[in-house]
PQR file of N, CA, C, O and H, with PARSE charges and radii, in Angstrom:
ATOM      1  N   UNK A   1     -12.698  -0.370   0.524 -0.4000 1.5000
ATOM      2  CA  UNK A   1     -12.479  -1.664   1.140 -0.0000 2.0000
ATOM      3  C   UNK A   1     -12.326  -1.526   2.655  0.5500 1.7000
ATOM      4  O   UNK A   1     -12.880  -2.305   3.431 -0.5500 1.4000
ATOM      5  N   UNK A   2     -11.420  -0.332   3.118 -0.4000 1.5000
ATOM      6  CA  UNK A   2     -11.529  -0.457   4.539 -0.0000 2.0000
ATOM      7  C   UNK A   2     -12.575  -0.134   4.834  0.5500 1.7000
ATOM      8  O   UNK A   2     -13.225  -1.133   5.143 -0.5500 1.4000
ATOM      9  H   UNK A   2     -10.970   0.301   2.487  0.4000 1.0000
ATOM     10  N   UNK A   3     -13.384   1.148   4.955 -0.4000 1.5000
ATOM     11  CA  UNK A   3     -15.018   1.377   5.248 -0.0000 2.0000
ATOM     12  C   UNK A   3     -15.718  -0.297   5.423  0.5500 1.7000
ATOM     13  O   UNK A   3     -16.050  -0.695   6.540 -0.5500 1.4000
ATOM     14  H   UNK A   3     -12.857   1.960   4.704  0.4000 1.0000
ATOM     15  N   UNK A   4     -15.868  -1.117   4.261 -0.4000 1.5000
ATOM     16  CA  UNK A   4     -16.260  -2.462   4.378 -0.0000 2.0000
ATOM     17  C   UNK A   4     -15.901  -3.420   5.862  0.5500 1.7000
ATOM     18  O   UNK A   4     -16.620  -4.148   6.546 -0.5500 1.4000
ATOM     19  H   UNK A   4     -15.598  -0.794   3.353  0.4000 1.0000
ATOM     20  N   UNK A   5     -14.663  -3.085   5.953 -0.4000 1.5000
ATOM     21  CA  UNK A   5     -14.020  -3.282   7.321 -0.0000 2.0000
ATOM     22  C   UNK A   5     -13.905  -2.850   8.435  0.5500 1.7000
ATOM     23  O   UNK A   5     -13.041  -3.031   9.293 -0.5500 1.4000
ATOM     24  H   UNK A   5     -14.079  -2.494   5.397  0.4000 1.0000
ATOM     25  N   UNK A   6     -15.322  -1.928   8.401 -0.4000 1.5000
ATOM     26  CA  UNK A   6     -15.402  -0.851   9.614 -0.0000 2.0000
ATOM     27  C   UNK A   6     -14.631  -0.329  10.222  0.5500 1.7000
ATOM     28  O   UNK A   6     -14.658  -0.314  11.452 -0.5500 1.4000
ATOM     29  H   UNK A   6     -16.024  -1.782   7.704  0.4000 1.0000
ATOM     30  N   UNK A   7     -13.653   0.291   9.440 -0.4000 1.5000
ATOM     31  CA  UNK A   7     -12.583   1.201   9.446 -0.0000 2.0000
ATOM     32  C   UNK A   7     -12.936   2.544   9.471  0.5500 1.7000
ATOM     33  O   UNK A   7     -13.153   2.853   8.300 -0.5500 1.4000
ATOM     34  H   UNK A   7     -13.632   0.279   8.441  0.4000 1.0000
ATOM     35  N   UNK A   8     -13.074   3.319  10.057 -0.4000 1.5000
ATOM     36  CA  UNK A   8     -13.499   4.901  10.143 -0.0000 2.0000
ATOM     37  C   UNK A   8     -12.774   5.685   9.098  0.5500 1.7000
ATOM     38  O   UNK A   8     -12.329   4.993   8.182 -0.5500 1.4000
ATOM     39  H   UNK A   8     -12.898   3.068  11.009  0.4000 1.0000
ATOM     40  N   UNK A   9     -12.595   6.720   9.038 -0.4000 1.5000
ATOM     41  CA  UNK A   9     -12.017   7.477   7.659 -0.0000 2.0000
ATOM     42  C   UNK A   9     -10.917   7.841   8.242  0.5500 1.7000
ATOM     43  O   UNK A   9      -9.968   7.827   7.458 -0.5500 1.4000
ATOM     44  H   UNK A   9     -12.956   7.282   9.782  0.4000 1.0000
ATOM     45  N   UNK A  10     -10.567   8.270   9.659 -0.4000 1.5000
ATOM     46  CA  UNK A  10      -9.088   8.578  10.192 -0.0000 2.0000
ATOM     47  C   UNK A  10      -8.077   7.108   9.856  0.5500 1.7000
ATOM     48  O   UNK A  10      -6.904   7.192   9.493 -0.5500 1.4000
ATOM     49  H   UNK A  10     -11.337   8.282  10.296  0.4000 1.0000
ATOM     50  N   UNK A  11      -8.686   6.024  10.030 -0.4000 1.5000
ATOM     51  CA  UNK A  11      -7.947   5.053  10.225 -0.0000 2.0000
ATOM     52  C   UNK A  11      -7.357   4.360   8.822  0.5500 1.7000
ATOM     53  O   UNK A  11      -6.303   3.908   8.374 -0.5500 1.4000
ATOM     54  H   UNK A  11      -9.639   5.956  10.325  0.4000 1.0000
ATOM     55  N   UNK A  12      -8.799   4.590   8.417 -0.4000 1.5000
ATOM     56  CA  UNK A  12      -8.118   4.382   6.879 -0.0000 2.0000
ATOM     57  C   UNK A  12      -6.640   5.673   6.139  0.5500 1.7000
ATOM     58  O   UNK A  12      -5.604   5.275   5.607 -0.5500 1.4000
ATOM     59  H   UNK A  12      -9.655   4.957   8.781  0.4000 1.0000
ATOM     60  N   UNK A  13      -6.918   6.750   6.291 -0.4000 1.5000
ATOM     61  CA  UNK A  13      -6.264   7.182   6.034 -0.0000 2.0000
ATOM     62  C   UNK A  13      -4.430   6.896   6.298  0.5500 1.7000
ATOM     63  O   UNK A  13      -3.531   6.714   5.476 -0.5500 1.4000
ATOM     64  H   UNK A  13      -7.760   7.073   6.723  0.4000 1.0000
ATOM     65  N   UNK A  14      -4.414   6.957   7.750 -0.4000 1.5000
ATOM     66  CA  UNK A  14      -3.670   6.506   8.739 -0.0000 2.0000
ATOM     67  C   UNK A  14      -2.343   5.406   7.830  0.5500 1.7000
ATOM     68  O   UNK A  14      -1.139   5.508   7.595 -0.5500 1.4000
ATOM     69  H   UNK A  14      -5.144   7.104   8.417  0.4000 1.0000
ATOM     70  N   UNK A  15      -3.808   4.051   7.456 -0.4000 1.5000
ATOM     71  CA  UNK A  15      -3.359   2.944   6.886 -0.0000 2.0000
ATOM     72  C   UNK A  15      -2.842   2.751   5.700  0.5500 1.7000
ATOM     73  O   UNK A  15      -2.077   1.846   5.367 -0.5500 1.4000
ATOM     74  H   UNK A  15      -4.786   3.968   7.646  0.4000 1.0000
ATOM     75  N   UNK A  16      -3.301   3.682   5.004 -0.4000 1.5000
ATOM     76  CA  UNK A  16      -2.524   4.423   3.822 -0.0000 2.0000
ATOM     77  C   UNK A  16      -1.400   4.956   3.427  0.5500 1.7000
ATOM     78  O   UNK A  16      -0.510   4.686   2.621 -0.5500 1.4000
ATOM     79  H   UNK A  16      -3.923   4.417   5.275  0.4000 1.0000
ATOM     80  N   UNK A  17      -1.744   6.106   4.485 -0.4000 1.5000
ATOM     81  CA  UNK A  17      -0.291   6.873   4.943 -0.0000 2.0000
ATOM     82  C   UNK A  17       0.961   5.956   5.285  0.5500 1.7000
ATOM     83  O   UNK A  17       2.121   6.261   5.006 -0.5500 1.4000
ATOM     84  H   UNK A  17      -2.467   6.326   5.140  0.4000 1.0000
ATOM     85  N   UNK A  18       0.560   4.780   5.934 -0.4000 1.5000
ATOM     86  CA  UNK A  18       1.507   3.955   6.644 -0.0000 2.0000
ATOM     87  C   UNK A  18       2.205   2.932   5.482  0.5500 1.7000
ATOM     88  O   UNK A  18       3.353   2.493   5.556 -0.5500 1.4000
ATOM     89  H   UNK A  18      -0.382   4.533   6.160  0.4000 1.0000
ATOM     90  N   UNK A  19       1.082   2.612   4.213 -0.4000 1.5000
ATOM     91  CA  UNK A  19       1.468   2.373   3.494 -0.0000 2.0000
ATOM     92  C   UNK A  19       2.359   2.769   2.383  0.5500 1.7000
ATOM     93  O   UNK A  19       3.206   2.138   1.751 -0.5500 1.4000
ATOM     94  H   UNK A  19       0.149   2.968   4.152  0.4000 1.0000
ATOM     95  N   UNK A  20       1.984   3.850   2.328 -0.4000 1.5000
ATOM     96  CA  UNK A  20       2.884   5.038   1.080 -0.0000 2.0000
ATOM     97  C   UNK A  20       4.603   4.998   1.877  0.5500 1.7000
ATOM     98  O   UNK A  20       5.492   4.449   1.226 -0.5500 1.4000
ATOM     99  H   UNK A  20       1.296   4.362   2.841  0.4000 1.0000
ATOM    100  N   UNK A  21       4.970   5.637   3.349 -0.4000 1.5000
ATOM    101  CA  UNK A  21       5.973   5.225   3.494 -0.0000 2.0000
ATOM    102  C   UNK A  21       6.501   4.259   3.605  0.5500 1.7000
ATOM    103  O   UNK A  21       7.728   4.160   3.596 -0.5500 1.4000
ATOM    104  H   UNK A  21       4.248   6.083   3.877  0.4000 1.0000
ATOM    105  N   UNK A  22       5.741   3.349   3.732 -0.4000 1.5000
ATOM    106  CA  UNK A  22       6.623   1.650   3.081 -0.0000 2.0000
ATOM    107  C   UNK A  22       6.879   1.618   2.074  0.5500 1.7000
ATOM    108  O   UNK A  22       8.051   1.304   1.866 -0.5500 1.4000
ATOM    109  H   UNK A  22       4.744   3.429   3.740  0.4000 1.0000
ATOM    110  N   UNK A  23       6.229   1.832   1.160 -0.4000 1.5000
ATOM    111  CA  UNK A  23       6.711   1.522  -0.189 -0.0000 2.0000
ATOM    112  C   UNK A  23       7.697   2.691  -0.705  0.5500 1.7000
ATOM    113  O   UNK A  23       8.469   2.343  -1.598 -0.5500 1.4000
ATOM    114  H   UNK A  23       5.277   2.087   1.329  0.4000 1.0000
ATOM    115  N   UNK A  24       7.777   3.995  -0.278 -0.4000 1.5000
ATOM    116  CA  UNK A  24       8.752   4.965  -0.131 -0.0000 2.0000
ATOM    117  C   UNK A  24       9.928   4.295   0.402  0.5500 1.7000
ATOM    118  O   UNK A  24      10.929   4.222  -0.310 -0.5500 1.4000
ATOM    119  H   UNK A  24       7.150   4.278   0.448  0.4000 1.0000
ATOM    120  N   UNK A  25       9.925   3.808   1.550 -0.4000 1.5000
ATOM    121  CA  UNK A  25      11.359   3.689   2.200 -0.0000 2.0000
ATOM    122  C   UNK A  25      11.720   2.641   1.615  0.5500 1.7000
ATOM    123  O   UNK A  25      12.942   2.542   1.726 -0.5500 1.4000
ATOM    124  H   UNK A  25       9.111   3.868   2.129  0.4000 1.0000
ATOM    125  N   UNK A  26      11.239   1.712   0.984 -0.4000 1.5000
ATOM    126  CA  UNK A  26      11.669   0.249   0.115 -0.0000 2.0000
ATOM    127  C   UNK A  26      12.402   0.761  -1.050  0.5500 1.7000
ATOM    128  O   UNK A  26      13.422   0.278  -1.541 -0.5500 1.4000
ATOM    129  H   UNK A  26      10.247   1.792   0.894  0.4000 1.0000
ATOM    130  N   UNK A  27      11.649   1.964  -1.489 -0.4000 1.5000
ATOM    131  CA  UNK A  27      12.289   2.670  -3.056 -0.0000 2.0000
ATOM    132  C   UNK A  27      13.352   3.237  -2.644  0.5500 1.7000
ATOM    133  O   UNK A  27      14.195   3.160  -3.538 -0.5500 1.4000
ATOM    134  H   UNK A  27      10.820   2.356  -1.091  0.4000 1.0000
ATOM    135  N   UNK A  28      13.900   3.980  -1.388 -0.4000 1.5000
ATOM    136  CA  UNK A  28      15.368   4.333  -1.102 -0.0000 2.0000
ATOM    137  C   UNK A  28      16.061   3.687  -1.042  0.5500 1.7000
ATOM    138  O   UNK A  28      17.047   3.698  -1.779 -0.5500 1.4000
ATOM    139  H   UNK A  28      13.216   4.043  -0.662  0.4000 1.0000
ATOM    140  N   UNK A  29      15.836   2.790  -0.084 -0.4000 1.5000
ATOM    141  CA  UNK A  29      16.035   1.443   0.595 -0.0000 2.0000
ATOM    142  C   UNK A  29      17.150   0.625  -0.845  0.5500 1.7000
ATOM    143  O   UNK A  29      18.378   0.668  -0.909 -0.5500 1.4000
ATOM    144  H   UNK A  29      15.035   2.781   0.514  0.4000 1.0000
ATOM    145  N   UNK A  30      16.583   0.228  -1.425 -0.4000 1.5000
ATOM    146  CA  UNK A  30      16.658  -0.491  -2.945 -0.0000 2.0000
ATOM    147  C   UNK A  30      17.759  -0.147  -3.841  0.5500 1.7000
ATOM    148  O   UNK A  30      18.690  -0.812  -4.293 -0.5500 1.4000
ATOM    149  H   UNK A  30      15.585   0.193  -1.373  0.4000 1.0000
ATOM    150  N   UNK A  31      17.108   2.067  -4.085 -0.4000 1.5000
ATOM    151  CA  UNK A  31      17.383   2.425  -5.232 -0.0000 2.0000
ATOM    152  C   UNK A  31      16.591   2.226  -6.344  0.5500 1.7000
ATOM    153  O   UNK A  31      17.035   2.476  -7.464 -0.5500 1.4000
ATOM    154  H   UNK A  31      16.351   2.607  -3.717  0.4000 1.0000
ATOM    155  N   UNK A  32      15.456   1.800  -6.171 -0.4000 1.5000
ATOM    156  CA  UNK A  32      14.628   1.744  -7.290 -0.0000 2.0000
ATOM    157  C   UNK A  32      13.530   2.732  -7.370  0.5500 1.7000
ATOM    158  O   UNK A  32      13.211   3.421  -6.401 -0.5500 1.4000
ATOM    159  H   UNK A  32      15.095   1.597  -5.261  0.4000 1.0000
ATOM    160  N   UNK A  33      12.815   2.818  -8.803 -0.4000 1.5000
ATOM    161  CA  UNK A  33      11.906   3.417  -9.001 -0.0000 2.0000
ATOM    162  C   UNK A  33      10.501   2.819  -8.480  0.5500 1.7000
ATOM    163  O   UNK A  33      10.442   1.649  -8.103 -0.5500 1.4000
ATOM    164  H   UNK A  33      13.074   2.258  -9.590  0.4000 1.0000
ATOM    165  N   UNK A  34       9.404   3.641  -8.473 -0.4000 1.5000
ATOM    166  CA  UNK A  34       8.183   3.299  -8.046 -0.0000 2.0000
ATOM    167  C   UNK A  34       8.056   2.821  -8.840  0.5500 1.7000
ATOM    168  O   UNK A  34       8.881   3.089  -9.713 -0.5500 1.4000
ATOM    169  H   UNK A  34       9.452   4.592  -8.780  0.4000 1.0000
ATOM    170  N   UNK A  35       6.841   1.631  -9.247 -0.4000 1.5000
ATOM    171  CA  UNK A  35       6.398   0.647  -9.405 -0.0000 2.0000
ATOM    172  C   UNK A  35       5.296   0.425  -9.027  0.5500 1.7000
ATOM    173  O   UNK A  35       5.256  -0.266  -8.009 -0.5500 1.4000
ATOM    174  H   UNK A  35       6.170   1.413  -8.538  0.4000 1.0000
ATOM    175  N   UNK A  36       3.806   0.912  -9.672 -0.4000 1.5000
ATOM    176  CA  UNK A  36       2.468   0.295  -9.248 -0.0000 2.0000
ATOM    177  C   UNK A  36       2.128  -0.941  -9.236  0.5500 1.7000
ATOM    178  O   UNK A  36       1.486  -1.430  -8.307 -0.5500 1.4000
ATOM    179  H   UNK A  36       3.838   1.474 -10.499  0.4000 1.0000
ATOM    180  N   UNK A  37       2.504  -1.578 -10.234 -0.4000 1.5000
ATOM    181  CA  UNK A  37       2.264  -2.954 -10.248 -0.0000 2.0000
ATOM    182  C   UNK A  37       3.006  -3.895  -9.147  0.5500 1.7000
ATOM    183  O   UNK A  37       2.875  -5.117  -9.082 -0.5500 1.4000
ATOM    184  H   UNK A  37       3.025  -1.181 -10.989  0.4000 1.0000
ATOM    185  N   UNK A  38       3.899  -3.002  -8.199 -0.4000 1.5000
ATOM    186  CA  UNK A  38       4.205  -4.154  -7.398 -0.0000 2.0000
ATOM    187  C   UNK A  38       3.752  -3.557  -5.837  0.5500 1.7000
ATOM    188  O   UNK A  38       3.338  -4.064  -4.794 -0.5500 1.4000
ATOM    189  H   UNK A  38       4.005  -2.010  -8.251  0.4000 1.0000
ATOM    190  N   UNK A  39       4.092  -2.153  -6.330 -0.4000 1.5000
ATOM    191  CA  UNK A  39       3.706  -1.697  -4.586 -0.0000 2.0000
ATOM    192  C   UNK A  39       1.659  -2.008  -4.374  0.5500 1.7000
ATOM    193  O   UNK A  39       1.157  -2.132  -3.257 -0.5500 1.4000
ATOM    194  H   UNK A  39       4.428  -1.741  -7.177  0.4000 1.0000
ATOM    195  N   UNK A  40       0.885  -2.068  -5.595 -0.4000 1.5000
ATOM    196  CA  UNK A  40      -0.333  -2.095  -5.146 -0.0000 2.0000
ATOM    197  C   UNK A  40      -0.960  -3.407  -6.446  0.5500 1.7000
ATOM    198  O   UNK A  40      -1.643  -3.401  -7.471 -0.5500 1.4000
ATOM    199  H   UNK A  40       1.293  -1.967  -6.502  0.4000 1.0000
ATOM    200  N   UNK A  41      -0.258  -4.349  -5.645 -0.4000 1.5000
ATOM    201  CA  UNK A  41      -0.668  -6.039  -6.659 -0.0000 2.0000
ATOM    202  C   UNK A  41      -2.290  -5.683  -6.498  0.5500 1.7000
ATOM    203  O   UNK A  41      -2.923  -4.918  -5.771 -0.5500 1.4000
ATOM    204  H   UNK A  41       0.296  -4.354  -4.813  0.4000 1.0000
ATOM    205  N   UNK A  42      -2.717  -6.849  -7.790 -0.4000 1.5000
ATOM    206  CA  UNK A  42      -4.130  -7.022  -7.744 -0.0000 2.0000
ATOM    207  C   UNK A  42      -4.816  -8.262  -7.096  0.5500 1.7000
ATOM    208  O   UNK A  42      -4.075  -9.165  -6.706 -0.5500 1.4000
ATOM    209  H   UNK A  42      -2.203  -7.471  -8.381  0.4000 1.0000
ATOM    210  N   UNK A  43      -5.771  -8.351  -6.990 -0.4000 1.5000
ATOM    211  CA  UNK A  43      -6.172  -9.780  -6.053 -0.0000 2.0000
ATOM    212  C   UNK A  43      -5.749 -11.021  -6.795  0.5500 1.7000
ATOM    213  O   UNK A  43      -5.615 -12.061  -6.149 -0.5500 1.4000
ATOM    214  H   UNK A  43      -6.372  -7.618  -7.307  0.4000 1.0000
ATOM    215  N   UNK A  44      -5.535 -11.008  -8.059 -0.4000 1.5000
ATOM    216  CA  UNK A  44      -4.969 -11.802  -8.988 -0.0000 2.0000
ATOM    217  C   UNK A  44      -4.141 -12.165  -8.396  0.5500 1.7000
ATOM    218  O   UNK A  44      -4.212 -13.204  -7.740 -0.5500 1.4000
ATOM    219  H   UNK A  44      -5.644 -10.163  -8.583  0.4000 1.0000
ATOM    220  N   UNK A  45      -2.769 -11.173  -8.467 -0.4000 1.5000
ATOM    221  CA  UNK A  45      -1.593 -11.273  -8.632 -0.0000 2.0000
ATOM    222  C   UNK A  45      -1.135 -11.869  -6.663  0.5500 1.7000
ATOM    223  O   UNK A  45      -0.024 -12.293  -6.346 -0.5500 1.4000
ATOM    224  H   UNK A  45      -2.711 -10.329  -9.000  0.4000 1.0000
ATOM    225  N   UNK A  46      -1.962 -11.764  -5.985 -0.4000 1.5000
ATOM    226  CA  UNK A  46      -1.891 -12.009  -4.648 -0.0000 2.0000
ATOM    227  C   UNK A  46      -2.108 -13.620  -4.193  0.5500 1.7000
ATOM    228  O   UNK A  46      -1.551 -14.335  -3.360 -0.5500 1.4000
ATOM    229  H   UNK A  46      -2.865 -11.419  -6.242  0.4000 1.0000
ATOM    230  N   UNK A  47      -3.225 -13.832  -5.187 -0.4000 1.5000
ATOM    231  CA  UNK A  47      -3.622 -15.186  -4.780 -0.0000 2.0000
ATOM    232  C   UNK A  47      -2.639 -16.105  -5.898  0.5500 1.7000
ATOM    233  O   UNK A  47      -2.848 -17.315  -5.989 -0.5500 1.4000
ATOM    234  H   UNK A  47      -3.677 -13.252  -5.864  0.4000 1.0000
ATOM    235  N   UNK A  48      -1.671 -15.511  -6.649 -0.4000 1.5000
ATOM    236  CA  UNK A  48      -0.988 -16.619  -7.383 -0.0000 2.0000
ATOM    237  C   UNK A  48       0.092 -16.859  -6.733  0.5500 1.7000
ATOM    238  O   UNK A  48       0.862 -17.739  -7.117 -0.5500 1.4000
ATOM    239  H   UNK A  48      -1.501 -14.528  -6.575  0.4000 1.0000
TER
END
């Protein structure tokens, strides 16, 4: 999807990376466990 967005492969990565510690520091943050279904919703679950 980023490539689609003419995102280079550093940047994507980058954006990733940037993502994983968000959803890391939310799980300390919290005290909770990871959670795919919430840290990476589906387009479904976005547009409801």
């Amino acid at each position: 999807m980023l490539r689609a967005r003419d995102k280079h492969h550093r940047k994507a990565i980058r954006q990733l990376a940037n993502r994983w510690v968000g959803i890391l520091h939310a799980c300390l943050e919290q005290g909770c466990l990871y959670d795919e279904e919430i840290a990476w919703p589906t387009k479904k679950e976005l547009a409801a």
